[in-house]
C-alpha positions as CSV (number, residue, x, y, z in Angstrom):
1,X,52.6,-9.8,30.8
2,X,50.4,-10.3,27.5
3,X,51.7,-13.2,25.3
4,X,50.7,-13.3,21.6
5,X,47.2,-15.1,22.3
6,X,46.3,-12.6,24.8
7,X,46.6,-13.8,27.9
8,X,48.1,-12.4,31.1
9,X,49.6,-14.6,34.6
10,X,48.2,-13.0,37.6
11,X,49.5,-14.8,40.7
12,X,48.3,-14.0,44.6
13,X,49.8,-14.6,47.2
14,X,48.0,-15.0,50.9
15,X,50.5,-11.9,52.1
16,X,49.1,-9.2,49.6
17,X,51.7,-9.3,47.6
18,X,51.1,-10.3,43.3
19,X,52.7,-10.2,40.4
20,X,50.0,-8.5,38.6
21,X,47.7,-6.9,41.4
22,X,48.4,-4.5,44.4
23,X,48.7,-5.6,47.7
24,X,49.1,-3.4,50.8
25,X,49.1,-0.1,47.8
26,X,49.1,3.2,49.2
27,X,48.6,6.0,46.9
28,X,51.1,9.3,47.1
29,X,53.1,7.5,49.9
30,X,56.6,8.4,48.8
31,X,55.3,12.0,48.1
32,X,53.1,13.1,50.4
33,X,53.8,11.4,53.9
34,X,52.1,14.3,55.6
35,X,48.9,13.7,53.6
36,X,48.3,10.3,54.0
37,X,46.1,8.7,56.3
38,X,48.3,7.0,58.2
39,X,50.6,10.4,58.5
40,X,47.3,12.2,59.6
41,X,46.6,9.9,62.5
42,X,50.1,10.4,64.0
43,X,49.7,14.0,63.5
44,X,46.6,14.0,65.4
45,X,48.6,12.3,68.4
46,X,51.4,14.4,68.4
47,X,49.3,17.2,68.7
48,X,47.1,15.4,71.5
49,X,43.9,14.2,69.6
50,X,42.0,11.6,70.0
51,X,43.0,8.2,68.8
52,X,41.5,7.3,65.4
53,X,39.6,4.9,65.0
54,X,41.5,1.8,63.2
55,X,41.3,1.9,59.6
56,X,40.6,-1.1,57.4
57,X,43.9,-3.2,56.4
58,X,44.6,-1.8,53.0
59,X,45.0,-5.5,51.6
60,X,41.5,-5.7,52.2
61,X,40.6,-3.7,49.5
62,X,43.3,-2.7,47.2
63,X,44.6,-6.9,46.7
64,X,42.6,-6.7,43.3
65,X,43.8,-2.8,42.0
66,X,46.0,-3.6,39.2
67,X,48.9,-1.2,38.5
68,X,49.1,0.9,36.1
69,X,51.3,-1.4,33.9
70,X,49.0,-4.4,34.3
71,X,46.0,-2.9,33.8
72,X,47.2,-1.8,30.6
73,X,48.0,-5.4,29.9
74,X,44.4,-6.3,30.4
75,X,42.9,-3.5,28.6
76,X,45.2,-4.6,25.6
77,X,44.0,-8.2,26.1
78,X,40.7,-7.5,26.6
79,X,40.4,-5.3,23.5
80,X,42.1,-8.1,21.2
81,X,39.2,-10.3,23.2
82,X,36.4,-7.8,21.8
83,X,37.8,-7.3,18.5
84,X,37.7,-11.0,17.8
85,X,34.3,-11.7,19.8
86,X,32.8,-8.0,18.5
87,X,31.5,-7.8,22.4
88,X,31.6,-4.2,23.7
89,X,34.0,-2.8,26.1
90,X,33.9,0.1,28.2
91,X,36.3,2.0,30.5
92,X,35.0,4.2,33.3
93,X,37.4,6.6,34.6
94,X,37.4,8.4,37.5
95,X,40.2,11.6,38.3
96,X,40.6,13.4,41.3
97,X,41.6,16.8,41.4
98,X,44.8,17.3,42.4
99,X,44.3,20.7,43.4
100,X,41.9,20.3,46.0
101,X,42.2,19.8,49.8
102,X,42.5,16.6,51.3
103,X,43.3,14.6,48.3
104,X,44.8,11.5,49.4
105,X,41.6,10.9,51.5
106,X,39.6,11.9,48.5
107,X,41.3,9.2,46.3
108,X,41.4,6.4,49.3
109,X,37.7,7.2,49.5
110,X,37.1,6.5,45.6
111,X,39.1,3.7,45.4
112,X,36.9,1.8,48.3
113,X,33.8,2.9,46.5
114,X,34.8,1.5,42.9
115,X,36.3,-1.2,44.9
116,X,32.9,-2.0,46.3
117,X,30.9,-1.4,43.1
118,X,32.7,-3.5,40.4
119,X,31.6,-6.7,39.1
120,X,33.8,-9.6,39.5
121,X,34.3,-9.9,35.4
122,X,35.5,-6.3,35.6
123,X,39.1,-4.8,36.4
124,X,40.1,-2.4,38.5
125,X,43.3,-0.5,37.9
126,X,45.4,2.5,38.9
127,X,46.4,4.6,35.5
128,X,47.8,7.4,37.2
129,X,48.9,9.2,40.5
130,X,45.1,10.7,40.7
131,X,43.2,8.7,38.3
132,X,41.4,4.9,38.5
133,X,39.6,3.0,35.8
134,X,37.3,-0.1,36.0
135,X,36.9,-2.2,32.8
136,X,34.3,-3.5,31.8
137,X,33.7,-6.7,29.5
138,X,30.6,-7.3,27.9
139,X,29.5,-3.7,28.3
140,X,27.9,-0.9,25.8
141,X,28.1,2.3,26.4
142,X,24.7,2.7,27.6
143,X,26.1,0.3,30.5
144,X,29.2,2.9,31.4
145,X,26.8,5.8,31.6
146,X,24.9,3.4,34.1
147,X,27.5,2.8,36.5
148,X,28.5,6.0,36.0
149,X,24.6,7.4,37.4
150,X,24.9,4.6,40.2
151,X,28.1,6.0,41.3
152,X,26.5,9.8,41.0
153,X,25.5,10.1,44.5
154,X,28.0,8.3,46.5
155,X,31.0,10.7,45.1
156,X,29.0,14.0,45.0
157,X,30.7,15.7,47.3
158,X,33.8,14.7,46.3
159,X,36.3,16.5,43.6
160,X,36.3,13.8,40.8
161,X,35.6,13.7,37.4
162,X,34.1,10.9,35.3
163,X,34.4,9.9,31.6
164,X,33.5,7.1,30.2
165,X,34.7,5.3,26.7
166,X,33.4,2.3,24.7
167,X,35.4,0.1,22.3
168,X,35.1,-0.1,19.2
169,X,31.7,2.0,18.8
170,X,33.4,5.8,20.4
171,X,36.4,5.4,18.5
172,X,34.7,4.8,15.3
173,X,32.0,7.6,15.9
174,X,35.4,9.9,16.3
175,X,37.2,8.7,13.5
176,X,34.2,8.7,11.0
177,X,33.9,12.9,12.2
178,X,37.4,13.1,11.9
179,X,38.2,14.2,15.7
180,X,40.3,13.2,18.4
181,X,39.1,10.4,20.7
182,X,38.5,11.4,24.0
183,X,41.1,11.4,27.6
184,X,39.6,7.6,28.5
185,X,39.5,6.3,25.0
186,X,43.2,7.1,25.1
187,X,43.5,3.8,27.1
188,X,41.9,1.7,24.7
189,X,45.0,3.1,22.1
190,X,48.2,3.4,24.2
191,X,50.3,0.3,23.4
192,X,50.6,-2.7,26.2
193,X,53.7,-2.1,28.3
194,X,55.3,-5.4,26.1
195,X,54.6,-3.7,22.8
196,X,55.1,0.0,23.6
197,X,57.9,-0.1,20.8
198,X,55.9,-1.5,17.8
199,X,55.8,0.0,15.2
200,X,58.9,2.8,16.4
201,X,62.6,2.3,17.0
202,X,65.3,5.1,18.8
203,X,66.6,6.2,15.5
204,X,63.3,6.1,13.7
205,X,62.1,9.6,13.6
206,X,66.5,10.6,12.6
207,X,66.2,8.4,9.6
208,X,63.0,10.1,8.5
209,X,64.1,13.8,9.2
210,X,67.5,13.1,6.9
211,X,65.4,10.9,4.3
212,X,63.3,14.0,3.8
213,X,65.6,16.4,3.7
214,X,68.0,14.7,1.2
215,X,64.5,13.4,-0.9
216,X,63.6,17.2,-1.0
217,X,67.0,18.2,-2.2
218,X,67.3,15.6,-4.5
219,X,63.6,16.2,-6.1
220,X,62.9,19.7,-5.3
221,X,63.7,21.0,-9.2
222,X,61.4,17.9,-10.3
223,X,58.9,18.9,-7.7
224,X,59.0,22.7,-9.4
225,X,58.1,21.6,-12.8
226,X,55.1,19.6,-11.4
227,X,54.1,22.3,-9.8
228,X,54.2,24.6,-12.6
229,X,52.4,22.1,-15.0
230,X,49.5,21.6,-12.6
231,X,48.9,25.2,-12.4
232,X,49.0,25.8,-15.8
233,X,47.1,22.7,-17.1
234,X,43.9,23.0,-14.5
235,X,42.3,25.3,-12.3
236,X,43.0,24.9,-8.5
237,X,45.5,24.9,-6.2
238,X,48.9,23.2,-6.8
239,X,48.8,21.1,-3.7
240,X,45.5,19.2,-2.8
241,X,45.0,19.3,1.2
242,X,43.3,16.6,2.8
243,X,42.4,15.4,6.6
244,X,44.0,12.1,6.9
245,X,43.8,9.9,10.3
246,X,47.6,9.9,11.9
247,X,48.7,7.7,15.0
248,X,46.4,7.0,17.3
249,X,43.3,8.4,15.1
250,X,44.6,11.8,15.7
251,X,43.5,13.5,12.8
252,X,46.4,16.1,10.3
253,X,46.3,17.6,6.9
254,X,47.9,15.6,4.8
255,X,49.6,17.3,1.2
256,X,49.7,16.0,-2.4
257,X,50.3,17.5,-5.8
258,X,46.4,17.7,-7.0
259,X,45.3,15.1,-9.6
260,X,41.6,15.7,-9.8
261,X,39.4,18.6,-11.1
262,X,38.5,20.7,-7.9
263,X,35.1,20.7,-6.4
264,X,34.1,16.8,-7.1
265,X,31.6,14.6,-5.3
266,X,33.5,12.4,-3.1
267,X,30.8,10.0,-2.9
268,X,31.9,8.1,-6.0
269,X,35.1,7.2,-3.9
270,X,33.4,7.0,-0.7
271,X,31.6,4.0,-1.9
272,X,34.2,2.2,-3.6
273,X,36.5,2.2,-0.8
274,X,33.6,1.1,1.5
275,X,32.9,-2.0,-0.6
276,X,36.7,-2.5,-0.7
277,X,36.8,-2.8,2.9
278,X,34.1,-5.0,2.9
279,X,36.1,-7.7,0.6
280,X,34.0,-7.2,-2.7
281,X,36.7,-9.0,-4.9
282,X,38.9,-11.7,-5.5
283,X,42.8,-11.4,-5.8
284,X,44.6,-13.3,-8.7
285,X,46.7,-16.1,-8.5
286,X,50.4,-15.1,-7.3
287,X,51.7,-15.4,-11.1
288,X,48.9,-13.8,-12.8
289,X,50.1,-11.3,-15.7
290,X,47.1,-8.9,-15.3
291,X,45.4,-7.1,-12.1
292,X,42.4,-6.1,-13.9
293,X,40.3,-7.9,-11.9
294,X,41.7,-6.8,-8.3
295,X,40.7,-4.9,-6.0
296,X,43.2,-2.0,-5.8
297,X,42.8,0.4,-3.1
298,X,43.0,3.5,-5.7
299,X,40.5,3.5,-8.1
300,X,40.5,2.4,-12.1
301,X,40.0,5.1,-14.6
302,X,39.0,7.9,-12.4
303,X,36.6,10.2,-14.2
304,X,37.6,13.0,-11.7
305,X,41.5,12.7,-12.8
306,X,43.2,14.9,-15.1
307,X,45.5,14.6,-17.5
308,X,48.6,15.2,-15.6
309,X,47.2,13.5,-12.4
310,X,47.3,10.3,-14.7
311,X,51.0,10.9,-15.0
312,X,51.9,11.7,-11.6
313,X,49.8,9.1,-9.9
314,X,51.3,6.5,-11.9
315,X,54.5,7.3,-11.2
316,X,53.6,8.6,-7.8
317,X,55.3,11.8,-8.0
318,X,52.2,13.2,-6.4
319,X,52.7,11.8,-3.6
320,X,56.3,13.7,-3.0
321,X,54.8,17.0,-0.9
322,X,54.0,14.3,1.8
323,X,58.1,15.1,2.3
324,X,56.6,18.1,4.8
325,X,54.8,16.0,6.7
326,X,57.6,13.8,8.0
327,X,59.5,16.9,8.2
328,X,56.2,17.8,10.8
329,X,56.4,14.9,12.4
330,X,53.1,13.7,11.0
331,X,54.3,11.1,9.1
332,X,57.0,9.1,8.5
333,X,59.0,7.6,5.6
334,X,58.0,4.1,6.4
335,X,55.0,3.1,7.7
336,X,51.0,2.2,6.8
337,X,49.1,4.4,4.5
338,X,46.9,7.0,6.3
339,X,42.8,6.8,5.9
340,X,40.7,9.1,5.7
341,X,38.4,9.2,8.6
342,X,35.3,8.3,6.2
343,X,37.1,5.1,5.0
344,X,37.9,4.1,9.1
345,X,34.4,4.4,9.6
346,X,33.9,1.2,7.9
347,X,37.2,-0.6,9.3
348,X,36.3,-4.0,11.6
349,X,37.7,-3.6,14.7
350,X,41.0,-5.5,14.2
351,X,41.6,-3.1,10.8
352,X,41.7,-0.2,13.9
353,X,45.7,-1.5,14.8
354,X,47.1,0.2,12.0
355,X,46.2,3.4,12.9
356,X,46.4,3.1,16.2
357,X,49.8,2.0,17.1
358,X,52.3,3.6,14.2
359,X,53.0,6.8,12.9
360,X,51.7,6.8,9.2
361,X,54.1,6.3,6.3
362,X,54.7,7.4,2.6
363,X,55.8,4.4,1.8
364,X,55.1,0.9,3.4
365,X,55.3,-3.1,3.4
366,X,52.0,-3.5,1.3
367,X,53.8,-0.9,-1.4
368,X,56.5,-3.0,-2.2
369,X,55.5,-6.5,-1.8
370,X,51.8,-6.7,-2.2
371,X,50.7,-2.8,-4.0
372,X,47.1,-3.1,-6.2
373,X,47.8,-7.5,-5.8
374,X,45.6,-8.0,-2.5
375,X,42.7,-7.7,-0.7
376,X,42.2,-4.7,2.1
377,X,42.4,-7.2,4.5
378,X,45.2,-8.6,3.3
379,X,46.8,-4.7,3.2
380,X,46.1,-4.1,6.9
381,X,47.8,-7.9,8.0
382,X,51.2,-6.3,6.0
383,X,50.5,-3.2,8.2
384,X,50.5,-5.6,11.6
385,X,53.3,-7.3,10.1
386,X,55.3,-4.6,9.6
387,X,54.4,-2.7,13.0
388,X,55.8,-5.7,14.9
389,X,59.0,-6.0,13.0
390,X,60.0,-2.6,12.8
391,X,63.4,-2.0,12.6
392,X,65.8,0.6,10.9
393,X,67.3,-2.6,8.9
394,X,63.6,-3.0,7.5
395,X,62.9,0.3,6.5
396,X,66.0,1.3,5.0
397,X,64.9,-2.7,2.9
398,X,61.5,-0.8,2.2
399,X,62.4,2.9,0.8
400,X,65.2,0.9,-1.5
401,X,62.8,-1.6,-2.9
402,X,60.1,1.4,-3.3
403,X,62.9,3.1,-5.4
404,X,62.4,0.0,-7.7
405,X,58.9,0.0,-7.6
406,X,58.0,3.4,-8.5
407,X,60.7,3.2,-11.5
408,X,58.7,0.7,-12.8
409,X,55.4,2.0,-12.1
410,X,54.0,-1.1,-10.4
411,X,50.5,-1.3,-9.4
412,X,50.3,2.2,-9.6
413,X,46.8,3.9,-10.5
């Protein structure tokens, strides 16, 4: 199990048998007696073959295959390791076809051949009933595509697919395009066995289906009139659609009443939120009267809002369409704001949990306690905060408290 500081208690024993590793494993076992080695050799017998040859103990080479649930407890640790250290770290993953004939032996035959090829700093694990992974510390992804050519030859004839992913440099390159990581990098994102509640609860996704439906009853006239005064006050569409970055850096399109003028240059706000990540700016003292100088994560006087959009962003009654999202299931009512994949691209790797983990929200933690008073870094530490607390007590704490906050217009831009 991974503890807070990372770290993970693998014991062996001289019998095969861990805590953490497997000993004596035999993949498809309970399903497919008839298919496994050891149920092929008595076949043979019964029907008068020749007696095998012995085959290898399988402690010999399976004692150091994690299961799946550990070896997601190393990749998490290993990837809290490389965010802090900002060493590379890659996963190779290999799938056989479950399809094809002789299977078992296929995936016995891989398993000795990984087995044989990994470096002692590197894990080997079983993810699935027909899939392994090694990871790999200290590796780019120039290194994956290396063992990946080493291994070419030996599983040629063999129905098995590679793929290969590199933390944090793939999952950047895919947020930045706005795409889906691929089928390995989805192991660098799946929550740790110990933490595969953060950020959710049972009656989470309830409490935001009846919060939006009662929040669209209750402001559906309001949301009307804004409607019609946006269409009659500008040219463009009512509501402004924009690809935002959901859980797990799976990309949506996320809705707003439109404040802005249509057919700006982006780059204005492209470069203000990238020097916002990068900490340009000092927050004020806890009891300052005046944010003028903080760095607020919407922008000051923006020459591309009009009239109304002032109104409606300050009060953030723009933000009200976002309703049908958590009606989609793409967001929820509580939760961290979602990016949009040009402002992830400039994220450190540690910034990458609050996508990652939870489903985005409309309204969050950094709203109501810390909105347009802290730094981004200080923003995505609320985010982390609030992911591990989750709770329905804590959001139904946050949507009352935002009630208070939009009412008075706090921090809004």
């Amino acid at each position: 199990m991974a503890n807070e500081c990372g770290s993970t208690s693998v014991i062996a024993t001289d019998t095969g048998r861990t805590s953490g590793f497997i000993g004596g494993y035999k993949p498809h076992e309970d399903r497919h007696h008839g298919r496994h080695p050891a149920g092929v050799a008595k076949a043979k017998l019964r029907r008068g073959g020749a007696r095998p040859l012995p085959a290898p103990h399988p402690a010999q080479w399976h004692d150091s295959v994690l299961h799946s649930e550990n070896f997601a407890a190393a990749v998490h640790r290993e990837t809290r390791r490389s965010e802090r250290s900002g060493a590379p770290l890659s996963i190779v993953r290999y799938a056989v076809d479950s399809g094809a004939s002789g299977d078992t032996l296929h995936f016995e035959r891989l398993l000795g051949i990984l087995q044989a090829s990994k470096r002692e700093t590197d894990f080997l694990g079983h993810i699935s009933t027909d899939a392994l992974a090694i990871l790999c510390p200290d590796t780019d992804s120039t290194g994956a595509r290396g063992l990946i050519a080493k291994l070419a030859p030996l599983v040629a004839d063999m129905p098995v697919l590679p793929a290969s992913a590199t933390f944090p440099d793939h999952l950047f390159e895919s947020l930045a395009g706005g795409t889906s990581a691929g089928e390995a990098f989805q192991l660098f994102t799946a929550p740790a066995p110990p933490v595969d509640r953060l950020g959710h609860y049972r009656l989470k996704r309830s409490l935001d289906f009846i919060s939006a439906m009662v929040a669209l009853l209750v402001f559906g006239p309001l949301m009307l009139v804004i409607a019609l005064i946006v269409r009659l006050t500008s040219k463009g569409p009512v509501i402004f659609r924009q690809q935002r970055l959901g859980k797990g850096g799976i990309p949506f399109t996320f809705y707003k009443f439109r404040s802005m003028v249509v057919d700006v240059d982006d780059r204005i706000h492209r470069e203000y939120m990238a020097n916002l990540i990068r900490g340009q700016g000092t927050p004020p003292p806890a009891d300052a009267d005046t944010d003028a100088d903080v760095p607020s994560y919407k922008m000051k006087a923006d020459p591309r809002v009009t009239a109304i959009g002032r109104f409606i962003r300050m009060t953030s009654i723009d933000e009200l369409p976002q309703l049908f999202n958590v009606l989609k299931g793409d967001m929820s009512m509580v939760g961290p704001r979602p990016p949009i994949p040009y402002e992830a691209a400039h994220y450190e790797p540690w910034h990458l949990r609050r996508i990652l983990i939870a489903k985005p929200g409309i309204t969050g933690l950094w709203q109501v306690d810390g909105r347009s008073r802290v730094t981004f870094s200080e923003m995505v530490r609320m985010d982390l905060r609030y992911i591990r607390h989750c709770s329905l007590a804590l959001d139904l704490n946050i949507m009352v408290k935002t009630v208070g906050v939009v009412l008075r217009c706090s921090g809004a831009r």
